[in-house]
TORPARO-166397 format. One record per residue (C-alpha): x, y, z. Coordinates in Angstrom, 2 decimals, padded with zeros to 5 digits, always signed. Layout:
- X; Y; Z
- X; Y; Z;
...
END
This chain:
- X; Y; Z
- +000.00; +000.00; +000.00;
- +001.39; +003.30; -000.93;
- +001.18; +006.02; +001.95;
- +000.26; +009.17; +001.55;
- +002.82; +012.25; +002.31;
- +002.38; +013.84; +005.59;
- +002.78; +017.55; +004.34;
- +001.27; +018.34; +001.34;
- +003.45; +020.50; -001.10;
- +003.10; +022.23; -004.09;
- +002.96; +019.57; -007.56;
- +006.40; +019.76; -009.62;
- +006.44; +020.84; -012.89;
- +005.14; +024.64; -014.01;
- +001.62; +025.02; -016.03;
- +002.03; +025.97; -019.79;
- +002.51; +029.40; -020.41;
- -001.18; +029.73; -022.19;
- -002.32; +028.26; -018.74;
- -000.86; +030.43; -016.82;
- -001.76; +033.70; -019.28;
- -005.34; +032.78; -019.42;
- -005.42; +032.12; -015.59;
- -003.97; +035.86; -015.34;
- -006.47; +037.32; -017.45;
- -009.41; +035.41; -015.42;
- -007.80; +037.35; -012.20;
- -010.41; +038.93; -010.09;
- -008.15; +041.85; -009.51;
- -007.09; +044.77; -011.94;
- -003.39; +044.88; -013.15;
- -002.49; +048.07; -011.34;
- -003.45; +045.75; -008.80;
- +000.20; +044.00; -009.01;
- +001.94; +047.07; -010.07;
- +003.44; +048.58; -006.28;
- +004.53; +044.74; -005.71;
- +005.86; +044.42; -009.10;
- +007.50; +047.85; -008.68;
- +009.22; +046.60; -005.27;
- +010.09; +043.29; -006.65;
- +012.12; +044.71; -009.66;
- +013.49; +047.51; -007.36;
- +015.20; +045.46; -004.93;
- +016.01; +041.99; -006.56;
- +016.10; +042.55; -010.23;
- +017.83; +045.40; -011.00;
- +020.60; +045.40; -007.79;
- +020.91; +041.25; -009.26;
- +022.00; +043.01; -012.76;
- +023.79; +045.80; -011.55;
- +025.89; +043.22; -009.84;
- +026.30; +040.61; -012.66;
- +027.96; +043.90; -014.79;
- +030.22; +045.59; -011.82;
- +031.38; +042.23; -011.06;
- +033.24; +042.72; -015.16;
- +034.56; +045.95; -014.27;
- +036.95; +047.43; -011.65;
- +034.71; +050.72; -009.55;
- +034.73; +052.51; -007.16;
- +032.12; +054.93; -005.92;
- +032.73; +057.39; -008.29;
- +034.33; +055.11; -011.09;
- +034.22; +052.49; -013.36;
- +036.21; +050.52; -015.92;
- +035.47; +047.83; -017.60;
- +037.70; +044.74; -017.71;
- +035.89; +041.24; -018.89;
- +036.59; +038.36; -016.81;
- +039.64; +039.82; -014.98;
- +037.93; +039.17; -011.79;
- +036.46; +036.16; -012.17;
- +040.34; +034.90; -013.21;
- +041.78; +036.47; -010.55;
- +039.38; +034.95; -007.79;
- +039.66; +031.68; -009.23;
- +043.64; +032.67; -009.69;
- +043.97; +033.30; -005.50;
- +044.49; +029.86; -003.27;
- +043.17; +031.60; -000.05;
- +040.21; +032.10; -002.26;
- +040.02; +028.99; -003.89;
- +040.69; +027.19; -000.28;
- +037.46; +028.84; +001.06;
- +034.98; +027.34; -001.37;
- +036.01; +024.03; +000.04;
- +035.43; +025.24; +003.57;
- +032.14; +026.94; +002.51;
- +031.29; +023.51; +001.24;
- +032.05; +021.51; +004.07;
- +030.28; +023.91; +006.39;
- +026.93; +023.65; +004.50;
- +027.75; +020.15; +004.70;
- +027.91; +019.22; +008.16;
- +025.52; +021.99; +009.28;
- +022.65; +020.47; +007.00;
- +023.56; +016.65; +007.97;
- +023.51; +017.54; +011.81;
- +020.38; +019.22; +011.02;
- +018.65; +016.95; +009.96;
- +019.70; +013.89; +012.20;
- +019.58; +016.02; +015.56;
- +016.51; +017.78; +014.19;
- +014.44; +014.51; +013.66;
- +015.84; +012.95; +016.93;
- +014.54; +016.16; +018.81;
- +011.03; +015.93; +016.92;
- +010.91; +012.39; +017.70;
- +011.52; +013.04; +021.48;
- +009.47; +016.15; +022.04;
- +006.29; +015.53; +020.40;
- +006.05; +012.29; +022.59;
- +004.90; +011.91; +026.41;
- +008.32; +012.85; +027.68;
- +007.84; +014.76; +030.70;
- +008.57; +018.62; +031.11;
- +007.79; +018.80; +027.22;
- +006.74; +022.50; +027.03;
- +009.64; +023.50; +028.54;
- +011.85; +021.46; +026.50;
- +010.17; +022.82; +023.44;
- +011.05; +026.47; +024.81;
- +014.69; +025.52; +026.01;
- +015.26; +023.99; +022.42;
- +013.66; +026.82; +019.92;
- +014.90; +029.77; +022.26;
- +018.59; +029.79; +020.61;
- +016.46; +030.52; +017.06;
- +015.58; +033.95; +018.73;
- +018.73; +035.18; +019.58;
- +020.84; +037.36; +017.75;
- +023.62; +035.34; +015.69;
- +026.27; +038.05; +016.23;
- +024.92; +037.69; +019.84;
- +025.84; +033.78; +020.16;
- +029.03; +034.53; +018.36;
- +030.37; +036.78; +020.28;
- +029.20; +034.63; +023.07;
- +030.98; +031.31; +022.56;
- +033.87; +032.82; +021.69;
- +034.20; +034.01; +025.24;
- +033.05; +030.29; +026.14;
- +035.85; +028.94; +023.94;
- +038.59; +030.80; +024.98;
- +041.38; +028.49; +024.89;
- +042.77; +029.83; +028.53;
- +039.94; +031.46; +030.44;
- +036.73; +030.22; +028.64;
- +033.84; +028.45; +030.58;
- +034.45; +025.19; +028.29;
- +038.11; +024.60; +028.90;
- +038.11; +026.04; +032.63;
- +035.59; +023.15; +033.10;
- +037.93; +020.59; +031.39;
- +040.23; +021.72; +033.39;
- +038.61; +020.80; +036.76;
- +038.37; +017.49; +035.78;
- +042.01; +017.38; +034.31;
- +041.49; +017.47; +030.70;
- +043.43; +019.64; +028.94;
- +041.15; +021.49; +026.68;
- +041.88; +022.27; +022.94;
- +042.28; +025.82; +021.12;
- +038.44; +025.88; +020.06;
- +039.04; +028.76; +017.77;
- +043.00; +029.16; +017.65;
- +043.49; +025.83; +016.47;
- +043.49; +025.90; +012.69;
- +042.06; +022.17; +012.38;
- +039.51; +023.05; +015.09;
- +037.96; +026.77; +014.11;
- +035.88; +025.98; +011.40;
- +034.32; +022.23; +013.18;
- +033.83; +024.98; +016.25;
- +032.00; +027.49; +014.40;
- +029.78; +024.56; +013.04;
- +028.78; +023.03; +016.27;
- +027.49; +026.42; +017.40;
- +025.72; +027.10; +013.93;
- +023.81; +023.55; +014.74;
- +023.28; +024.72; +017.99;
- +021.50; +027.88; +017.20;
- +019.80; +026.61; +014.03;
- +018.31; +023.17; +015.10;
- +015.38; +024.19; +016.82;
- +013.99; +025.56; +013.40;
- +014.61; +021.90; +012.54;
- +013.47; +020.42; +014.84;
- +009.93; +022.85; +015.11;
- +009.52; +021.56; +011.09;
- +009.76; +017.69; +012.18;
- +007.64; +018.67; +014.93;
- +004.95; +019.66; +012.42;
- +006.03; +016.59; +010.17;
- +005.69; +014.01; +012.90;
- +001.99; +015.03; +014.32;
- +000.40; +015.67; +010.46;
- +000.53; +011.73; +010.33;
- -002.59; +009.51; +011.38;
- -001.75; +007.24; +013.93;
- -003.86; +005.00; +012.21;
- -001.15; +003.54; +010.50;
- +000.88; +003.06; +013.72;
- -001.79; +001.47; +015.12;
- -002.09; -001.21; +012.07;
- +001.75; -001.95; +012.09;
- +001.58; -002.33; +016.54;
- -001.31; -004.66; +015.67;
- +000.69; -006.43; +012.75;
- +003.56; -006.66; +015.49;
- +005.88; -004.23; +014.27;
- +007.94; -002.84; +017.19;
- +009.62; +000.70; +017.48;
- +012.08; +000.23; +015.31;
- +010.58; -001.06; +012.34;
- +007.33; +001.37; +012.84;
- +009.58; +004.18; +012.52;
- +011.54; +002.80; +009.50;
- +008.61; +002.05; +007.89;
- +006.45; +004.88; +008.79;
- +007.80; +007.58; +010.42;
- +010.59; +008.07; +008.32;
- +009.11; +007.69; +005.02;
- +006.43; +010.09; +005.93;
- +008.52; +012.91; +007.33;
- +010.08; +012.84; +003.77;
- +008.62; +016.21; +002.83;
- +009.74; +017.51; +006.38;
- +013.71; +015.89; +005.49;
- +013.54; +018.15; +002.17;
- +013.07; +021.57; +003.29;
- +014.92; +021.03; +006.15;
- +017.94; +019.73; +003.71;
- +017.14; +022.80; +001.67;
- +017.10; +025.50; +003.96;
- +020.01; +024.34; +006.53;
- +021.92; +023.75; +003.44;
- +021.74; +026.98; +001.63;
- +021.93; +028.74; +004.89;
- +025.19; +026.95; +005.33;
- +026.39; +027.77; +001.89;
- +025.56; +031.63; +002.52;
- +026.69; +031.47; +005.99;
- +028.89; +034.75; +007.61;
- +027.81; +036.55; +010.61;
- +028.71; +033.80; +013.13;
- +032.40; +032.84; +011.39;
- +032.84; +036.40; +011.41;
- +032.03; +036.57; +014.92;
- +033.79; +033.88; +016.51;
- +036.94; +033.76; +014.36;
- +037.28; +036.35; +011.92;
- +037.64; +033.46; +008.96;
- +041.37; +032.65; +011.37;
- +043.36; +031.63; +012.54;
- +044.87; +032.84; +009.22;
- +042.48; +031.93; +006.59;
- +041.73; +028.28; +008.48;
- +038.04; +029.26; +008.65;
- +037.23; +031.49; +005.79;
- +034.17; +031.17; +003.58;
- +033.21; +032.01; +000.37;
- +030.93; +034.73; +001.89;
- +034.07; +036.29; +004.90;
- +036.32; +035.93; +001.73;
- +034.06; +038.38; -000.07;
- +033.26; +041.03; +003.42;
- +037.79; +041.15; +003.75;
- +038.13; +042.20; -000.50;
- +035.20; +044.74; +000.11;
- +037.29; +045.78; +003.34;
- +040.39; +045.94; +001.03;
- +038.75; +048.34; -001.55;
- +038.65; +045.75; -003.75;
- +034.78; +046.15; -005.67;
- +035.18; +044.38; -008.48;
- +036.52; +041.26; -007.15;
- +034.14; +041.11; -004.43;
- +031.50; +041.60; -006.53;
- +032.72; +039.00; -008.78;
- +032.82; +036.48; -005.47;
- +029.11; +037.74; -005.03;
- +028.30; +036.51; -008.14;
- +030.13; +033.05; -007.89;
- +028.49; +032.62; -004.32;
- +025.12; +033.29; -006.44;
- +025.69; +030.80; -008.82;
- +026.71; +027.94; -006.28;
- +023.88; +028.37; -004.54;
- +021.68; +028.63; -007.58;
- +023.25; +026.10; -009.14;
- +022.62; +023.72; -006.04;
- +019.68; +024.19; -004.43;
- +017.68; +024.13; -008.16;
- +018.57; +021.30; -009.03;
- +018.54; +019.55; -004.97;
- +014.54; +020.89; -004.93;
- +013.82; +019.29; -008.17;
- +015.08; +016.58; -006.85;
- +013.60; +016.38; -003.54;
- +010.22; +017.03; -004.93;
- +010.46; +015.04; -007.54;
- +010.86; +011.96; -005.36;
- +008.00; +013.07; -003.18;
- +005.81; +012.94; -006.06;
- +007.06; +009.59; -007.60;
- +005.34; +008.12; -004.25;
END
């Protein structure tokens, strides 16, 4: 027997264009209707999207402009330091969206069942989501001090010798992900929430009478149905990750040296430096990956969802 999805989301695939037109011109509301959103829309996405596609092929300043090709798409693509951080923006998004989504689920799992004190474990986990990010940053980084920070002064009483969270080059960036999980789960885990009660108990109910135990009810139930729930969490943790800069900034700077730079830090230091074009060439690149992967990853993801 095929289940059904537990969240219902929009079908794949866009209506014809004469669909669409005719569906437009049966509208209830006037044109002008759309025109202040419309106006909006191409005021602050469109044209600042083009405007940076073209400075991103010259070299400006406030003042100035000169047009030079693909200079600074070579150049970026010419720097290691540069190079090196598309690998760690990479393997941030990476982990970030994987411990996301495991952690996330666990936490759904565990706090929409009878567990006692469950409101206040709701609160305790979704309360990081509020804060600000600069906030937390700047907050574990006073945690991690390697010398007089809560974490290793604790270590410390127990005789561990704690590591250089954030001065330790192989160390940073794993650092700066741990907190980013910390602070973003309970988002995740608030969408699994919403996953895991949408589905009837009916069907647990069948499998406990078939004799299925925990195990296989949630292999064969739970997890299936919280596909939906799996996919925008993948989605959003993942381009977050990908776009990720105020807490790196925060805690390490993108150091110690460039051990924690991303794509996005990479781009903040050449606009520091004066340098427009090439920053506004990395804006564009950063564009493109994410474009480029999270099209293609929802396509994907809802493609699957409607093949069941």
């Amino acid at each position: 027997m095929t289940l059904p999805t537990a969240v219902s989301r929009p079908t794949v695939g866009r209506a014809p264009a004469r669909q669409a037109f005719r569906r437009w011109r049966s509208s209830p509301y006037p044109v002008w209707f759309y025109l202040p959103a419309a106006i909006l829309y191409l005021t602050l996405f469109i044209a600042p999207t083009f405007m940076s596609f073209f400075f991103s092929l010259t070299r400006w300043t406030l003042f100035d402009w000169q047009f030079i090709g693909l200079e600074n798409f070579r150049q970026f693509f010419a720097e290691p330091g540069l190079v090196a951080s598309l690998g760690n923006t990479f393997l941030y998004a990476g982990i970030t969206a994987a411990a996301k989504v495991v952690i996330g689920m666990a936490l759904g799992l565990l706090l929409t069942s009878a567990v006692i004190g469950r409101t206040l474990l709701r609160s305790l986990v979704f309360f990081p989501v509020l804060v600000s990010t600069i906030g937390v940053g700047i907050t574990f980084k006073v945690l991690m001090h390697p010398t007089d920070g809560l974490i290793n002064t604790t270590l410390s009483f127990f005789g561990i010798a704690g590591p250089g969270w954030l001065t330790d080059p192989h160390l940073a960036l794993i650092s700066v992900t741990i907190v980013d999980v910390w602070k973003g789960v309970g988002l995740a885990t608030v969408i699994y929430m919403a996953g895991i009660v949408s589905i009837s108990s009916d069907y647990r109910d069948a499998a406990m009478v078939d004799g299925a135990g925990a195990w296989n009810r949630f292999r064969h139930i739970t997890l299936p149905l919280l596909r939906p729930a799996t996919s925008t969490v993948l989605l959003l943790a993942f381009i977050g990750g990908l776009r990720s800069f105020e807490l790196i900034w925060a805690m390490t700077g993108g150091g110690p040296g460039f051990a924690s730079d991303v794509l996005a830090s990479v781009i903040y230091k050449q606009y520091q430096a004066g340098f427009y074009g090439l920053s506004t060439a990395g804006n564009v690149v950063l564009f493109i990956v994410v474009a480029a992967i999270a099209f293609p990853l929802n396509h994907y993801l809802n493609k699957r969802e409607v093949d069941r």
